[in-house]
PDB file with one MODEL, atoms N, CA, C and O in Angstrom:
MODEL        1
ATOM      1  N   UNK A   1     -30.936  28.630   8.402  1.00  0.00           N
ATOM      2  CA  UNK A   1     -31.418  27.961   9.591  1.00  0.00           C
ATOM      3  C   UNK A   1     -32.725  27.246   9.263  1.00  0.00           C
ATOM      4  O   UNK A   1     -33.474  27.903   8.539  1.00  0.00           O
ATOM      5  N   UNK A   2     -33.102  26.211   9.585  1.00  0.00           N
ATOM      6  CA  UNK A   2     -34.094  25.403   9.549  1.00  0.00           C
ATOM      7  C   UNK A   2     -34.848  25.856   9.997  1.00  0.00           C
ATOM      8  O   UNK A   2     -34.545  26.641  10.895  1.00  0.00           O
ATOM      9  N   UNK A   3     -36.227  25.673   9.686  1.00  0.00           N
ATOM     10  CA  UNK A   3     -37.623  25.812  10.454  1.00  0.00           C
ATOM     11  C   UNK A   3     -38.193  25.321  11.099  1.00  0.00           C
ATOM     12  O   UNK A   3     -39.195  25.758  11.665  1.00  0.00           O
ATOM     13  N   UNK A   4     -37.443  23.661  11.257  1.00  0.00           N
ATOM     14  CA  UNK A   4     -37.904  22.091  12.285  1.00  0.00           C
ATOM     15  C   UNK A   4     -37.220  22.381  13.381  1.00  0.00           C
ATOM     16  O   UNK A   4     -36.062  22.789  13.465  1.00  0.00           O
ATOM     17  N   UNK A   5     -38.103  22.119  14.343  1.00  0.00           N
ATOM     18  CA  UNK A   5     -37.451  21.624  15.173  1.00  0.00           C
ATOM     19  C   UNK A   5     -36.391  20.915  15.720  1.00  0.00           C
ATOM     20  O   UNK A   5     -36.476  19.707  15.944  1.00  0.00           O
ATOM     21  N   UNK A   6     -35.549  21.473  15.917  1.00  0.00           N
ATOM     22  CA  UNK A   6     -34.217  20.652  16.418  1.00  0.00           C
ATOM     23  C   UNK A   6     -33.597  20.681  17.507  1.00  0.00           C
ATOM     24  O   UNK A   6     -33.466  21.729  18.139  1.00  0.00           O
ATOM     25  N   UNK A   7     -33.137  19.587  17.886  1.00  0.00           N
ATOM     26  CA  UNK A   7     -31.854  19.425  19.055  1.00  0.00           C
ATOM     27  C   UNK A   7     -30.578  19.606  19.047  1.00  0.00           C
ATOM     28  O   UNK A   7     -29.784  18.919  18.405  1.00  0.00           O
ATOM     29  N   UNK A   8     -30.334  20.431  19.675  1.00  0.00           N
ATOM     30  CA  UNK A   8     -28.986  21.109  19.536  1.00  0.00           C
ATOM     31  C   UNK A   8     -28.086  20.187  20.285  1.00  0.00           C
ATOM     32  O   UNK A   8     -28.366  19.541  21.294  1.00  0.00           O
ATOM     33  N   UNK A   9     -26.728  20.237  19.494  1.00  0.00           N
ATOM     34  CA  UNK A   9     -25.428  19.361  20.490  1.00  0.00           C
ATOM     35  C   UNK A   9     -25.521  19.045  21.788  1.00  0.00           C
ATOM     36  O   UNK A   9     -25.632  17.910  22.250  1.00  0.00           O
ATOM     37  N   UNK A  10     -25.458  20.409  22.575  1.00  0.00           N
ATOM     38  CA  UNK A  10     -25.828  20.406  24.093  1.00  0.00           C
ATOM     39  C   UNK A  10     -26.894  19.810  24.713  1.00  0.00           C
ATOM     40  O   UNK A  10     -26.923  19.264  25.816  1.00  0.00           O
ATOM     41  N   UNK A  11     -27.989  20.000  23.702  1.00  0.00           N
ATOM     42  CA  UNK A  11     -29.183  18.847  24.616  1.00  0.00           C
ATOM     43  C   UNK A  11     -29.374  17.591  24.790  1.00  0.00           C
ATOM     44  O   UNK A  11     -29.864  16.925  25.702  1.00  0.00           O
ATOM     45  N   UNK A  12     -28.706  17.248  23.325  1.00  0.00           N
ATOM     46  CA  UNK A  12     -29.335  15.900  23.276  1.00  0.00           C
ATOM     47  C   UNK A  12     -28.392  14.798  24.038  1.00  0.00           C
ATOM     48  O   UNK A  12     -27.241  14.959  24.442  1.00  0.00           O
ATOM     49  N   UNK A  13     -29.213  13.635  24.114  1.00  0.00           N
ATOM     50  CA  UNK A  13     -28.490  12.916  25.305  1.00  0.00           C
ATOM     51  C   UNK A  13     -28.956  11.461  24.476  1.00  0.00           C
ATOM     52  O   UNK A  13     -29.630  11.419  23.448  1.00  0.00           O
ATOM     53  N   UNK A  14     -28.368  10.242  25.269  1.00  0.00           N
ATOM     54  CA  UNK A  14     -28.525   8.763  24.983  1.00  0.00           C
ATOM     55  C   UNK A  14     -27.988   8.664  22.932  1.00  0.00           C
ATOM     56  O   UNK A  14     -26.918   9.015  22.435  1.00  0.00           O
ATOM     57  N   UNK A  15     -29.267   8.043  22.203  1.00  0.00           N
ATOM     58  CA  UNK A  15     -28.630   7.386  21.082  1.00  0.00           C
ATOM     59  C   UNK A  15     -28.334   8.664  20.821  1.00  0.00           C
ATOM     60  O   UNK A  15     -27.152   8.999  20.903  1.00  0.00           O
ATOM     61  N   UNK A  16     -29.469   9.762  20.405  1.00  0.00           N
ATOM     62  CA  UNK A  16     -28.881  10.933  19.594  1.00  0.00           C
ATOM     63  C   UNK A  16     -27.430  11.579  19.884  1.00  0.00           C
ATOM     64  O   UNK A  16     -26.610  11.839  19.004  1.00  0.00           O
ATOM     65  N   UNK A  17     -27.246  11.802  21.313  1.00  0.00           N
ATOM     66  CA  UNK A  17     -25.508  11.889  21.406  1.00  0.00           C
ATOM     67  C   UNK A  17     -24.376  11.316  20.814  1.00  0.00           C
ATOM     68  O   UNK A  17     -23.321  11.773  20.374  1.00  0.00           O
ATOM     69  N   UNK A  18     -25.008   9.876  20.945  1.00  0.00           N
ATOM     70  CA  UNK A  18     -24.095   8.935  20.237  1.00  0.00           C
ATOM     71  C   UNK A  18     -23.758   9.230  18.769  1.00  0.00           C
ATOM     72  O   UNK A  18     -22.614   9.084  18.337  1.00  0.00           O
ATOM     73  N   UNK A  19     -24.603   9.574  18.146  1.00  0.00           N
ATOM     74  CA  UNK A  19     -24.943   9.940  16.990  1.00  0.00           C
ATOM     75  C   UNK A  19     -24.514  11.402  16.382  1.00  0.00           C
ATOM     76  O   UNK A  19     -24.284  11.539  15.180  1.00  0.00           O
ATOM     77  N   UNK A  20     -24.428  12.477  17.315  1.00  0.00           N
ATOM     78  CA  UNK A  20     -23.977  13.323  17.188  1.00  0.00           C
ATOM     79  C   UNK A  20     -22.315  13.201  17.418  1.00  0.00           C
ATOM     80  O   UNK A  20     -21.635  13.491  16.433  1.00  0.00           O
ATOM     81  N   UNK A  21     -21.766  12.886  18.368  1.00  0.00           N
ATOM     82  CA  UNK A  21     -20.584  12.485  18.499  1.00  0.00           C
ATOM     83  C   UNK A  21     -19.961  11.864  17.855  1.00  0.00           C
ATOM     84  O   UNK A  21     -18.747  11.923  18.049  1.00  0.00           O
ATOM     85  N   UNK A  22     -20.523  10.901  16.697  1.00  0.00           N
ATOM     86  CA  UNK A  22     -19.972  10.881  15.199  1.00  0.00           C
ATOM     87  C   UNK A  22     -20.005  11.799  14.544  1.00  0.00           C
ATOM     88  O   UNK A  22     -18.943  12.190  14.058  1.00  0.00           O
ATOM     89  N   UNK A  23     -20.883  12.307  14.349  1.00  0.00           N
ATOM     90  CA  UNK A  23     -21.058  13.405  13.141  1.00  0.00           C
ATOM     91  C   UNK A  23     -20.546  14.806  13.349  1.00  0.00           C
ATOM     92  O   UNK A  23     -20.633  15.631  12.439  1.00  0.00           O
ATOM     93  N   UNK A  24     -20.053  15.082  14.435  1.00  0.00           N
ATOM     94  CA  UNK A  24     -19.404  16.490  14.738  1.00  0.00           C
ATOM     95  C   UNK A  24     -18.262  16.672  13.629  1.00  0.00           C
ATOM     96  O   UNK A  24     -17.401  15.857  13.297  1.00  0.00           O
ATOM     97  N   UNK A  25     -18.500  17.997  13.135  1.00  0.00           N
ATOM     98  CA  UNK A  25     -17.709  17.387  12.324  1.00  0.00           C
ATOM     99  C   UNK A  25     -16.071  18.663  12.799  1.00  0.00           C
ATOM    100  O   UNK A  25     -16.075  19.121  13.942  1.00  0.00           O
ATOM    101  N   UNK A  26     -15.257  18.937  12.141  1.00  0.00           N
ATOM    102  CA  UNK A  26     -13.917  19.873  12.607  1.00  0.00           C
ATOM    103  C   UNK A  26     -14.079  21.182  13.310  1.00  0.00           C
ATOM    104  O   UNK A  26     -13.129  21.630  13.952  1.00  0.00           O
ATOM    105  N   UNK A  27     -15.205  21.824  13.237  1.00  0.00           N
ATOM    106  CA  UNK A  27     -15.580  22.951  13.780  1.00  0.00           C
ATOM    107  C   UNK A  27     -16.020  22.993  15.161  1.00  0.00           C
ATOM    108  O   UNK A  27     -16.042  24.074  15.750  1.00  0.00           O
ATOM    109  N   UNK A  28     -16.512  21.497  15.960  1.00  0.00           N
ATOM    110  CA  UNK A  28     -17.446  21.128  16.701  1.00  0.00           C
ATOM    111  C   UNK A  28     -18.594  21.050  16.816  1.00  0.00           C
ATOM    112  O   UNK A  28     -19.110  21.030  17.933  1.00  0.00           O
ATOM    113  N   UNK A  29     -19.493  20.968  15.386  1.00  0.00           N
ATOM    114  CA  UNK A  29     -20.684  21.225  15.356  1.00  0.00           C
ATOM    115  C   UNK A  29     -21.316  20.287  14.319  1.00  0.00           C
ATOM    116  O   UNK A  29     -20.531  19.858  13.473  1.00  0.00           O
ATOM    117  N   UNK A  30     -22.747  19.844  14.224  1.00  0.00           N
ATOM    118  CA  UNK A  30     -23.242  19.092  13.648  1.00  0.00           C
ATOM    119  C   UNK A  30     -23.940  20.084  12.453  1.00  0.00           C
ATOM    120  O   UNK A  30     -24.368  21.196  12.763  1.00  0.00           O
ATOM    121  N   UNK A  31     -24.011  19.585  11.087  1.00  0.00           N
ATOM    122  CA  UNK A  31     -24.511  20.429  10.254  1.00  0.00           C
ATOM    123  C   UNK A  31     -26.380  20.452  10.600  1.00  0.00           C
ATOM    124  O   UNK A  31     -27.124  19.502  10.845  1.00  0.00           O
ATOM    125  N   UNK A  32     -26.661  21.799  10.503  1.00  0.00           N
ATOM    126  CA  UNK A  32     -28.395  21.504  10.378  1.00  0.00           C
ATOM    127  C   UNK A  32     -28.842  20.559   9.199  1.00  0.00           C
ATOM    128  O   UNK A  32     -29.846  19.851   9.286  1.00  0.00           O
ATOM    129  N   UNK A  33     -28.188  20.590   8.313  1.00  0.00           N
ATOM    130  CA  UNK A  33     -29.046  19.425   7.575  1.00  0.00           C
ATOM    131  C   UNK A  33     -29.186  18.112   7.799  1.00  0.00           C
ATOM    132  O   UNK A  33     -29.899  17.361   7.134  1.00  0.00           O
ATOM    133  N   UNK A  34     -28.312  17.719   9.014  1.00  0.00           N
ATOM    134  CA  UNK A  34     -28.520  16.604   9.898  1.00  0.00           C
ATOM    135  C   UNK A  34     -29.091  16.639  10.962  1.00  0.00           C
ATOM    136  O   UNK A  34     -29.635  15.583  11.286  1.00  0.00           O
ATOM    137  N   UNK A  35     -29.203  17.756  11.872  1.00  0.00           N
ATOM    138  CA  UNK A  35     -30.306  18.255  12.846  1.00  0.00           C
ATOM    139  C   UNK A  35     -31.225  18.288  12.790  1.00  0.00           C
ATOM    140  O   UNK A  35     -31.819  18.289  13.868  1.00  0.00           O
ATOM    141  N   UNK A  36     -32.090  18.344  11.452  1.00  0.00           N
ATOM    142  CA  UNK A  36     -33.251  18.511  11.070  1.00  0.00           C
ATOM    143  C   UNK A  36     -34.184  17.047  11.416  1.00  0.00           C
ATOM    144  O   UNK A  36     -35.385  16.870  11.621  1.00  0.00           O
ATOM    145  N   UNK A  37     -32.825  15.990  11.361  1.00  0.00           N
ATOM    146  CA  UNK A  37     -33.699  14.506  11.933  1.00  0.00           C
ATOM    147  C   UNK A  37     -33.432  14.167  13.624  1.00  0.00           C
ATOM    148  O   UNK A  37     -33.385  13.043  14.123  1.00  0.00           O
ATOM    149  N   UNK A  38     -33.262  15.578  14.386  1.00  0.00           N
ATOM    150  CA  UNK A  38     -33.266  15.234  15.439  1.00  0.00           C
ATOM    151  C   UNK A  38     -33.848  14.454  16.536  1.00  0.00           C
ATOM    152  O   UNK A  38     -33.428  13.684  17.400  1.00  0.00           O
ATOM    153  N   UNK A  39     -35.294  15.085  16.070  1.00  0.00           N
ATOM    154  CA  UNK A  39     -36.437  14.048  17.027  1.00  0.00           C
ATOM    155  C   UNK A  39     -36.618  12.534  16.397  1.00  0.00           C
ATOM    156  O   UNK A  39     -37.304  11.771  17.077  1.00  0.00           O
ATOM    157  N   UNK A  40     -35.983  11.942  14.965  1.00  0.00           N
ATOM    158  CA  UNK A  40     -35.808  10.667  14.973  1.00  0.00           C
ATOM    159  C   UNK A  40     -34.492  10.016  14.596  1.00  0.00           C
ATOM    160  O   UNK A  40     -34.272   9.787  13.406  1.00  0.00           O
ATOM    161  N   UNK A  41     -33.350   9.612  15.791  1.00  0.00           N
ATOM    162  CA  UNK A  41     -32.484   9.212  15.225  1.00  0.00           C
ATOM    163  C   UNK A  41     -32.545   8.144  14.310  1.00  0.00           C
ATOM    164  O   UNK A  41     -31.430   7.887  13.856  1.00  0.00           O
ATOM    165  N   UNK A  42     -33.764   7.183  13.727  1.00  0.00           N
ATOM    166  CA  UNK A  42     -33.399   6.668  13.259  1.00  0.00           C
ATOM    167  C   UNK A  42     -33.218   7.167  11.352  1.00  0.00           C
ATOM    168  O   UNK A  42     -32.721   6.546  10.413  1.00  0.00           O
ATOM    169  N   UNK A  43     -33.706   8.176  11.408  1.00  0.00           N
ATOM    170  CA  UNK A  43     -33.874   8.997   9.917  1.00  0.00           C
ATOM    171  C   UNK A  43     -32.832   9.992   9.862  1.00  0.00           C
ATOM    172  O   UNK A  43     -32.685  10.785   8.932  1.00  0.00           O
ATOM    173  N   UNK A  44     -32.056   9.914  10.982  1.00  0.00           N
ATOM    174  CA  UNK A  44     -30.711  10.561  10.956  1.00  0.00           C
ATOM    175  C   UNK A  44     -29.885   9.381  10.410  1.00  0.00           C
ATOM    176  O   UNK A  44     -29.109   9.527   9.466  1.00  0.00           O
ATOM    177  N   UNK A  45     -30.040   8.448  10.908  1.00  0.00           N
ATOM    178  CA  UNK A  45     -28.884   7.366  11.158  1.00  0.00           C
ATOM    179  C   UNK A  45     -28.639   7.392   8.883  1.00  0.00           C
ATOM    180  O   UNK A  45     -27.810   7.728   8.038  1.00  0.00           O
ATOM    181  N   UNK A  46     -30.213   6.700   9.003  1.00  0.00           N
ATOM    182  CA  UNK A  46     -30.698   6.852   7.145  1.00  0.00           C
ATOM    183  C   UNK A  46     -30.313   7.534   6.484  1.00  0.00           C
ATOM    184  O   UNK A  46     -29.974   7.195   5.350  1.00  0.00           O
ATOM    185  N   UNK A  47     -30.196   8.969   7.002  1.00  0.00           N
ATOM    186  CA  UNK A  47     -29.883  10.201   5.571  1.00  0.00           C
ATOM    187  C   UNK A  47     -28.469  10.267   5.859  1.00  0.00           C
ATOM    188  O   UNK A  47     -27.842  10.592   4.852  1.00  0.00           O
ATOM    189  N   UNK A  48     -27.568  10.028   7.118  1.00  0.00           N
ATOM    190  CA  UNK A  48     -26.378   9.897   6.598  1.00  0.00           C
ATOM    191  C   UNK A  48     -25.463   8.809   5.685  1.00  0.00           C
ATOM    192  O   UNK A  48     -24.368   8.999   5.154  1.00  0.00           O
ATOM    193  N   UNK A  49     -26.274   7.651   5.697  1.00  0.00           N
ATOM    194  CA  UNK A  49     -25.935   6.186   5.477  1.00  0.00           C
ATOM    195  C   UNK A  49     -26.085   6.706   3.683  1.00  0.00           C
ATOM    196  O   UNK A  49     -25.175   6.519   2.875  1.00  0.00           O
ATOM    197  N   UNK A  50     -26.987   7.154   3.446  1.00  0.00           N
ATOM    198  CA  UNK A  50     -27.772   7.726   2.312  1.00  0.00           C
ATOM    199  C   UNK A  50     -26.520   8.532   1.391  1.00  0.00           C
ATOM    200  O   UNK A  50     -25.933   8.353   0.324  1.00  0.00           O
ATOM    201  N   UNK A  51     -26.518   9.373   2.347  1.00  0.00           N
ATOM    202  CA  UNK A  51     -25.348  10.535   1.668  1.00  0.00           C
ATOM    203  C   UNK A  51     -23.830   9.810   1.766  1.00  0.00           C
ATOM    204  O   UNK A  51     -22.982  10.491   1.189  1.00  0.00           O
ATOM    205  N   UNK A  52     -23.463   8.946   2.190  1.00  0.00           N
ATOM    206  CA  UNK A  52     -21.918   8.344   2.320  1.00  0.00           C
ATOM    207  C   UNK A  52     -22.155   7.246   0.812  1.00  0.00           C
ATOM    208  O   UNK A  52     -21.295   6.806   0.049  1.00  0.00           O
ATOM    209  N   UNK A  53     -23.449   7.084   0.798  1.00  0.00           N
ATOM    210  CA  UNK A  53     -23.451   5.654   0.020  1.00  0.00           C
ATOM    211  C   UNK A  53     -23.637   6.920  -1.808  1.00  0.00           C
ATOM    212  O   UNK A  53     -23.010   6.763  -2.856  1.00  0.00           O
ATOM    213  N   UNK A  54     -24.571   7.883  -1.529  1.00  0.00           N
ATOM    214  CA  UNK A  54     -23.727   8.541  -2.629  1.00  0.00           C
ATOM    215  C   UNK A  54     -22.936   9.185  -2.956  1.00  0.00           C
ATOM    216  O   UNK A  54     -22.770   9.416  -4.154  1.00  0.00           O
ATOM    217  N   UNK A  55     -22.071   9.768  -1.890  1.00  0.00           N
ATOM    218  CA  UNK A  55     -20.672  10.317  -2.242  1.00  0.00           C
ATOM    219  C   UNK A  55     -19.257   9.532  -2.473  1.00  0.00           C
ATOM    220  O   UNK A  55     -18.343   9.703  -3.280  1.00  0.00           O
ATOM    221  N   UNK A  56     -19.449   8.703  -1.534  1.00  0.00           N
ATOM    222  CA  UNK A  56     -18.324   7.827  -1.040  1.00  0.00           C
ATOM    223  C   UNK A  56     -18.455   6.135  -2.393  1.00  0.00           C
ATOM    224  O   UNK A  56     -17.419   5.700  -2.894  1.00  0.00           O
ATOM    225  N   UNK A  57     -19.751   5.534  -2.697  1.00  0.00           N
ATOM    226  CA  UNK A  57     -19.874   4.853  -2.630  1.00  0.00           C
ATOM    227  C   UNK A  57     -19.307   4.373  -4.067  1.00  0.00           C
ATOM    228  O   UNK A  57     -18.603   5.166  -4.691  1.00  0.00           O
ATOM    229  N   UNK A  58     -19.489   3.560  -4.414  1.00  0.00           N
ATOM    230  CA  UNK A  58     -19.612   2.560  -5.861  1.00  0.00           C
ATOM    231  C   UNK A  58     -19.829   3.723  -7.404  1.00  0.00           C
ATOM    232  O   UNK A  58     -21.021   3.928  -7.635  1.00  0.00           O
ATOM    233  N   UNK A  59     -19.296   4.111  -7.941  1.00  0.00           N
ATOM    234  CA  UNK A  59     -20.184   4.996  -9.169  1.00  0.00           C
ATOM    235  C   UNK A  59     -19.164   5.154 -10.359  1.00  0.00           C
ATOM    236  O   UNK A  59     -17.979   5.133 -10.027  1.00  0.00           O
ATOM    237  N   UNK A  60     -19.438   5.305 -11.648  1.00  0.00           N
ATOM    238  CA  UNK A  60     -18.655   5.950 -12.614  1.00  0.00           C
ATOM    239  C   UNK A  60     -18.331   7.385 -12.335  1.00  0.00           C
ATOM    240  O   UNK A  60     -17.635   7.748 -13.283  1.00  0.00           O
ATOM    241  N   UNK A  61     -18.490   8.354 -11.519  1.00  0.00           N
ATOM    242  CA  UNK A  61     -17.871   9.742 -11.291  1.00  0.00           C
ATOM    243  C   UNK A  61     -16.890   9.818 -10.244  1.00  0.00           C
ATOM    244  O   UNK A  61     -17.116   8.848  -9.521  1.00  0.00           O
ATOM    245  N   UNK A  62     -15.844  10.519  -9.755  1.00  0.00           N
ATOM    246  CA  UNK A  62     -14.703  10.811  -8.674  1.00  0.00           C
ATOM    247  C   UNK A  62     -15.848  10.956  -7.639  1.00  0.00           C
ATOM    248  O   UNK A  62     -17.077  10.898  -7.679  1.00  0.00           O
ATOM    249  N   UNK A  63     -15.002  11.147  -6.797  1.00  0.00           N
ATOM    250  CA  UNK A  63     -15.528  11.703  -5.321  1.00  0.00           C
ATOM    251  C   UNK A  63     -15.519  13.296  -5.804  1.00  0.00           C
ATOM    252  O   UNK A  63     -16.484  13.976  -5.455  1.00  0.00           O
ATOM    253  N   UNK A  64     -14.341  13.992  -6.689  1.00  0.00           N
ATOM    254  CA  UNK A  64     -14.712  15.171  -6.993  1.00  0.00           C
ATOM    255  C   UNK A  64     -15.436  15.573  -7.809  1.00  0.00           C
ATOM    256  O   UNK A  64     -15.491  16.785  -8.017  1.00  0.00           O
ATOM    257  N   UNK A  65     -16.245  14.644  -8.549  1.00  0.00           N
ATOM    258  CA  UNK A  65     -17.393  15.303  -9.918  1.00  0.00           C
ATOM    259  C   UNK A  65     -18.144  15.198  -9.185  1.00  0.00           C
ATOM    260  O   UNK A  65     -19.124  15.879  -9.488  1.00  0.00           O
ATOM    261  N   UNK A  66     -18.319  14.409  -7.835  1.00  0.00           N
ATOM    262  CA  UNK A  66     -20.030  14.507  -6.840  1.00  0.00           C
ATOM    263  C   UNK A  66     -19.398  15.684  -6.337  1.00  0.00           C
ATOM    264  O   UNK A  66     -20.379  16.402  -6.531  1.00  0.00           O
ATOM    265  N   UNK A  67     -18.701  16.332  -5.933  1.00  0.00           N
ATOM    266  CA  UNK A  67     -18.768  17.586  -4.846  1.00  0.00           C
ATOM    267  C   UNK A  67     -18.788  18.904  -5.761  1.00  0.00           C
ATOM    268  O   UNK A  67     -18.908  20.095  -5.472  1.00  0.00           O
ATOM    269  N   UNK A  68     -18.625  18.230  -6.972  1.00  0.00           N
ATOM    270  CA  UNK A  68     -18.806  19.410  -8.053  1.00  0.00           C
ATOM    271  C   UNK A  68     -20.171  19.644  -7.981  1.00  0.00           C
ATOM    272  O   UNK A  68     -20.694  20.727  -7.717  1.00  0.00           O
ATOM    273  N   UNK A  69     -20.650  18.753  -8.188  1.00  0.00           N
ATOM    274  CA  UNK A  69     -22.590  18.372  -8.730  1.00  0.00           C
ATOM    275  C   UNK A  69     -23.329  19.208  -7.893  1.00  0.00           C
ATOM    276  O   UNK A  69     -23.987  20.210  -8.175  1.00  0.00           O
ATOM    277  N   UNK A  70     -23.009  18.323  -6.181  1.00  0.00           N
ATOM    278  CA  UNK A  70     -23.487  19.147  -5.087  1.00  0.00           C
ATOM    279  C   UNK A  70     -23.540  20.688  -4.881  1.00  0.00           C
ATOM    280  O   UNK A  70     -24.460  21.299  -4.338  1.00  0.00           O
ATOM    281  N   UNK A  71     -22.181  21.317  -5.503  1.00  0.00           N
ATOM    282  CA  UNK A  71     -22.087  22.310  -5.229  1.00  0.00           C
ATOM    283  C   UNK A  71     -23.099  23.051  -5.921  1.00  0.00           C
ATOM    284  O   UNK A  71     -23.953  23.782  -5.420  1.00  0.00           O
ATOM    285  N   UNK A  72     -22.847  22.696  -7.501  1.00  0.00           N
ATOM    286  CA  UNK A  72     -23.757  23.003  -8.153  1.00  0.00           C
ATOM    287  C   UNK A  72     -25.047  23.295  -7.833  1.00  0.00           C
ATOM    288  O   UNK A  72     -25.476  24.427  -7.610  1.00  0.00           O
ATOM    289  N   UNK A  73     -25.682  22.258  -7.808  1.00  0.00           N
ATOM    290  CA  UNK A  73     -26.956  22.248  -7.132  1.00  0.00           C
ATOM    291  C   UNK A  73     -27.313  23.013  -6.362  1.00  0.00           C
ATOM    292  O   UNK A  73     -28.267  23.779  -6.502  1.00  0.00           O
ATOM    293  N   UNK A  74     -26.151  22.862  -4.848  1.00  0.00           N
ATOM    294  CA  UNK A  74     -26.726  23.813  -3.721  1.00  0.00           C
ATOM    295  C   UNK A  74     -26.523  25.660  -4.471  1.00  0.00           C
ATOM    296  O   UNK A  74     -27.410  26.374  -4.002  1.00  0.00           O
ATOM    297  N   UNK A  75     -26.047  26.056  -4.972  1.00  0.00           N
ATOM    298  CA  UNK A  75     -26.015  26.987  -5.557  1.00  0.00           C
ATOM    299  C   UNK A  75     -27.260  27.586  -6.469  1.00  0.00           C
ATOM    300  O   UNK A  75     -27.805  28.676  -6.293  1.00  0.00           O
ATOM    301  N   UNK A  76     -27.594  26.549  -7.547  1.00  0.00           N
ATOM    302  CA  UNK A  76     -28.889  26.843  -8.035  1.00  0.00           C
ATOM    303  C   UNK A  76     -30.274  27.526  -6.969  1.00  0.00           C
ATOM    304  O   UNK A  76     -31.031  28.495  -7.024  1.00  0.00           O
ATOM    305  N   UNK A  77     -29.960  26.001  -5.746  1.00  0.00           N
ATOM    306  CA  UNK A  77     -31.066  26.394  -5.039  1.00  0.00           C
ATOM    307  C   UNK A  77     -30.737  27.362  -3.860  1.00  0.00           C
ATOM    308  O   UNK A  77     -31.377  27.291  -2.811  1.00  0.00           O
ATOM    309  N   UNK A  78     -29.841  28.170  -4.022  1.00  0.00           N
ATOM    310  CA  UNK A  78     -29.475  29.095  -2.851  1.00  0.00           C
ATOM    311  C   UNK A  78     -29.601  28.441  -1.475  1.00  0.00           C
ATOM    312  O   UNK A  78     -30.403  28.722  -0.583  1.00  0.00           O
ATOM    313  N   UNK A  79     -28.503  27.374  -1.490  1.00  0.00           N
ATOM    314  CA  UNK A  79     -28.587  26.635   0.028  1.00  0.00           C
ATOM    315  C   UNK A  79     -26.776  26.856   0.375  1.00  0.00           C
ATOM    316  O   UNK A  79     -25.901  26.873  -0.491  1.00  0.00           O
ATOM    317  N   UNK A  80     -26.602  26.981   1.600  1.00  0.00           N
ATOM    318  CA  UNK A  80     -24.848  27.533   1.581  1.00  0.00           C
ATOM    319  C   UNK A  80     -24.304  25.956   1.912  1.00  0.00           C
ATOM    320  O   UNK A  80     -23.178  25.719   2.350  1.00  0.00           O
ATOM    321  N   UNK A  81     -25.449  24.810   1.578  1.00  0.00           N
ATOM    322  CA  UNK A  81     -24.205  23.667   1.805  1.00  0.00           C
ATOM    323  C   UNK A  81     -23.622  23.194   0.400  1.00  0.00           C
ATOM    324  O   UNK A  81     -22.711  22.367   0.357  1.00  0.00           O
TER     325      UNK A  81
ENDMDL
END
């Protein structure tokens, strides 16, 4: 759980809804590591644009050697994403 301040699904209202209502993802819920830019959607809008443009985007590796990497990583640093 984060230590920032955040807006939860239920509160937020206008752009951030909008914004959440993309990003929900199969469970019904928005990940905290996107919650964490609650109080500015526009640094939400950024870190997802961010993360599509390096998973999804243009690169010499699969889409599965990045989810390898990630995993990796989040593992090193004891994070469960």
């Amino acid at each position: 759980m984060a230590w920032i301040k955040m807006i939860n699904e239920t509160d937020a209202s206008g752009k951030l809804k909008a914004l959440y209502d993309k990003l929900t993802n199969s469970e019904g819920i928005v990940d905290n590591i996107l919650k964490i830019h609650s109080l500015n959607p526009p640094s939400l809008t950024r870190h997802f644009e961010f993360y599509k443009t390096l998973m999804r985007g243009k690169s010499g590796l699969s889409r599965t050697q990045r989810e390898m990497i990630a995993v990796v990583v989040s593992s090193i640093n004891k994070c469960h994403y």
